[in-house]
C-alpha distance (Angstrom), angle and dihedral (degrees) to the residues before:
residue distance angle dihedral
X1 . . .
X2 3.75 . .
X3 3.84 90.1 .
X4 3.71 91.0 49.3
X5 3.64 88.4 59.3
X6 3.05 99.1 54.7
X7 3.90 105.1 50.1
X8 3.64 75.8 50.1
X9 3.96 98.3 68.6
X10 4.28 88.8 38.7
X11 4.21 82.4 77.2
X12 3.91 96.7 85.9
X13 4.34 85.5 -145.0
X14 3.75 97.8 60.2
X15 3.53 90.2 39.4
X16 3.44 102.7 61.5
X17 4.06 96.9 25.9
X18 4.14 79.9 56.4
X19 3.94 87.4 50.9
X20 3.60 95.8 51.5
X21 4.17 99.7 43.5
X22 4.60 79.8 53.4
X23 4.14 80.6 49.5
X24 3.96 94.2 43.8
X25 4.23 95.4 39.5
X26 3.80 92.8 49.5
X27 3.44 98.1 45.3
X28 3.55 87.5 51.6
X29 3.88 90.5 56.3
X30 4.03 84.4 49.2
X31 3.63 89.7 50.1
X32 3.71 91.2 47.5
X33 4.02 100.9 48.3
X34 3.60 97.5 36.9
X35 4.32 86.1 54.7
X36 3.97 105.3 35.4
X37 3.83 89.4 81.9
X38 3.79 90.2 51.6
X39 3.85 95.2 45.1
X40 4.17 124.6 105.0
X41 3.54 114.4 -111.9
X42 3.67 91.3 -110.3
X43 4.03 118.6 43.2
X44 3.54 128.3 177.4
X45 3.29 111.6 -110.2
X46 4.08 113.4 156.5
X47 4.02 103.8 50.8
X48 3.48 89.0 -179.0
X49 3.93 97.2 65.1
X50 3.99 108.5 93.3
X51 4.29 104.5 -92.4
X52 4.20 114.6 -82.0
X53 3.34 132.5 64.9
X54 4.22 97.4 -37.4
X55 4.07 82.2 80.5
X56 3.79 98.1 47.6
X57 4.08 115.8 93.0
X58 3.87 119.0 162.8
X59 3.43 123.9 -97.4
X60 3.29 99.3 -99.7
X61 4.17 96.3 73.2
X62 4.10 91.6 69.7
X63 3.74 78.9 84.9
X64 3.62 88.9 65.3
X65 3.80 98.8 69.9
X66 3.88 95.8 64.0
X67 4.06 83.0 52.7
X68 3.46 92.5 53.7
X69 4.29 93.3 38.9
X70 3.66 90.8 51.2
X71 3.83 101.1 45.5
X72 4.15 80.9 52.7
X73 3.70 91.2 49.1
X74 4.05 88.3 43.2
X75 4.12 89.1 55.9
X76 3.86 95.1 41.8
X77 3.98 91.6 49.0
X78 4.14 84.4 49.4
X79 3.63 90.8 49.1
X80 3.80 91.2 49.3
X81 3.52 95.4 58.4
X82 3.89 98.5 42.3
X83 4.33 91.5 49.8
X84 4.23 99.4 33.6
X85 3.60 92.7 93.6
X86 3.81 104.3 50.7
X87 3.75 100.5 20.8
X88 3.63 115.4 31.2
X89 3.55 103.3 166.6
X90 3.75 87.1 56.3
X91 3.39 94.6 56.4
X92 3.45 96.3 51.5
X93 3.95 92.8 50.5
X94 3.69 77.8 54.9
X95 3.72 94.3 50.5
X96 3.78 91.8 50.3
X97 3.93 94.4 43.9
X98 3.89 88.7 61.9
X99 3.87 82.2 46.4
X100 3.56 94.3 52.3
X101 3.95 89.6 44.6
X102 3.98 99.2 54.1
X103 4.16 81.9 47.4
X104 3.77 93.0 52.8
X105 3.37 89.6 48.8
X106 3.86 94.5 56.7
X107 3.19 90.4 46.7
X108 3.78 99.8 53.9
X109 3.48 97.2 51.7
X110 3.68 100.7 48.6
């Protein structure tokens, strides 16, 4: 597995798309911990919910998007290494969908 791994980061793509999903998770966690003190006790967190108290979750659950980001980002980087060898192109889209996750996530919580 360790071999796989690294033939993985020789491809220049999945190097640096794997570089910038670390950049984009941890400075989510920054983001996170350097805001949960500043945070209401109820945030909105489900905009699709009709408006009252059904969108309201304490503060607490904005920890539960990284969980969810990294267990994508977990599967994606599993799926990479399984598929590189027969289907590159497919494990790059994979590479850059973990990418594109970790961004999103950023994104949605700024």
């Amino acid at each position: 597995m360790n071999g796989r791994i690294k033939i993985l980061y020789q491809d220049r793509f999945l190097l640096y798309s794997s570089i910038l999903t670390w950049t984009f998770f941890v400075s989510l966690m920054v983001l996170i911990v350097l805001s949960l003190n500043n945070l209401p006790p109820l945030v909105p967190l489900l905009n699709s919910m009709p408006w009252g108290m059904k969108r309201l979750y304490p503060s607490e659950m904005v920890t539960f998007l990284p969980i969810v980001i990294l267990s994508f980002v977990l599967v994606d980087i599993i799926l990479t290494v399984v598929v590189y060898k027969k289907f590159t192109l497919l494990a790059r889209l994979i590479s850059f969908n973990a990418f594109i996750i970790c961004l999103l996530g950023v994104l949605a919580y700024l």
